[in-house]
C-alpha positions, 0 to 999 in steps of 0.5 A: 209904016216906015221904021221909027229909027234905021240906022245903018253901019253907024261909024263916029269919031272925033280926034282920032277916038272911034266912038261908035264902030259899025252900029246898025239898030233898027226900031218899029213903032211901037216896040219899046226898047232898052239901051244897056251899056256901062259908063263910057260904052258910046250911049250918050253920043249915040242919042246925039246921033239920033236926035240929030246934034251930032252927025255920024263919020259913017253910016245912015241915019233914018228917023221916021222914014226921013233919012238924015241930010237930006230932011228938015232936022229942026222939024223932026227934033219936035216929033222926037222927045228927049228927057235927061236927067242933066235938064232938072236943074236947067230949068227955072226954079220958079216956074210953074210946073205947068209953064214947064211942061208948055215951055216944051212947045217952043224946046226953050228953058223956060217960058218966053211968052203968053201960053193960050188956053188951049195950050195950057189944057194941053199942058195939063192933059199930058201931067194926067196921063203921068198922074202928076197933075196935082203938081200943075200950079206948083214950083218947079224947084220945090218938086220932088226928084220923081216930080220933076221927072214926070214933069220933065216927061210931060214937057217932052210929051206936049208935042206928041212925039212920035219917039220919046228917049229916056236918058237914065230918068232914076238917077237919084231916086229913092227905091220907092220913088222908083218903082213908083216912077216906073209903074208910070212909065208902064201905065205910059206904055199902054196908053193909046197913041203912046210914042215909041220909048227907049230907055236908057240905063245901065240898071237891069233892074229898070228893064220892066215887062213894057220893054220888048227888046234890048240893045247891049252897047259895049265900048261903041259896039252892038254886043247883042239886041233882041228880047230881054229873056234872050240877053239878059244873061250871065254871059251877056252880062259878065262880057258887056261889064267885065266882071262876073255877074249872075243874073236871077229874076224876082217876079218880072224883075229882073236883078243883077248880083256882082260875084267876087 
């Protein structure tokens, strides 16, 4: 089974800035993983280069086997699933949040046509995996910021997406919402047929035990990747933020104190 993403000496620059120096990542199915780095560290447009909205200035990109120019990239942005939280306010308020979710059959911002029967039990389907299909016949706008979220989730799963990136999904979640929310996001692990994830943040406190590995992106650079006990360090921390940092754990939590 070929690797879910290989890219390979990944170089990005736009009006003379490198964005991206020199990024090999390589992820098997099935292996969870984190990406960690500070505001302005290159995350952002390193999911563009995986998803296929941008194009590297150097390097490989290999998505499911199918190497970047010379594969239909249309046709592979259906099996990859991208949910961000700038989408929540894109899309319909008075939509169903079913119509939300089956809206993602098409990739469109909102509902342009009649979703079939089977369609809308797909729809539905992918709401029960996040227990979330209580919300099914409400409005989109009047969710919650966890509702919304899972609803986001489910629209990006109703294509069976073999990779699903999860750009910062808690900002603006309450503690117990999120927690909530990732106690959701760990029951998704463990189901069946689950895709591949990457989390996206800048929160160790998010890195859950569901996550395997952990890639450090600091000012467009691969800083370290591999297991979180082997990572998440004082060092690691302290060096990808630039500030002191100690790093305890809470149970299999891990947490993160700012020193001086």
């Amino acid at each position: 089974m070929p690797a879910v993403v290989e890219l390979e000496h990944i170089c990005f620059c736009r009006k003379e800035r490198t964005i991206l120096s020199d990024v090999s990542w390589k992820i098997e199915a099935g292996a969870h993983w984190a990406l960690l780095g500070a505001n302005g560290s290159g995350k952002t447009s390193l999911l563009k280069i995986l998803t296929g909205y941008a194009w590297p200035t150097f390097g490989t990109v290999r998505i499911l086997g199918e190497q970047f120019g010379a594969c239909d990239i249309p046709r592979l942005r259906k099996v990859i699933g991208w949910v961000s939280s700038a989408m929540i306010q894109r899309l319909p308020a008075q939509d169903a949040a079913m119509d939300v979710v089956a809206s993602g059959l098409d990739a469109s911002v909102g509902l342009y046509r009649h979703i079939t029967e089977p369609e809308r039990a797909k729809s539905l389907e992918v709401l029960k995996k996040l227990r979330a299909e209580a919300v099914a016949g409400q409005s989109y706008g009047t969710l919650s910021q966890g509702e919304m979220q899972k609803v986001l989730i489910a629209r990006a799963l109703v294509c069976d997406p073999k990779l699903l990136i999860l750009d910062e999904p808690c900002i603006g979640l309450d503690p117990a919402a999120r927690q909530r929310f990732m106690n959701d996001l760990a029951a998704l692990a463990r189901q069946k047929n689950a895709p591949t994830m990457i989390l996206v943040t800048h929160h160790i406190e998010e890195i859950d035990p569901w996550i395997q590995n952990v890639l450090l992106l600091k000012d467009g650079k691969v800083l370290a990747a591999g297991m979180p006990d082997e990572i998440i360090t004082n060092r690691q921390m302290s060096e990808l933020f630039d500030y002191p940092c100690n790093v305890f754990r809470q149970g299999d939590e891990f947490l993160l104190r700012i020193d001086g």
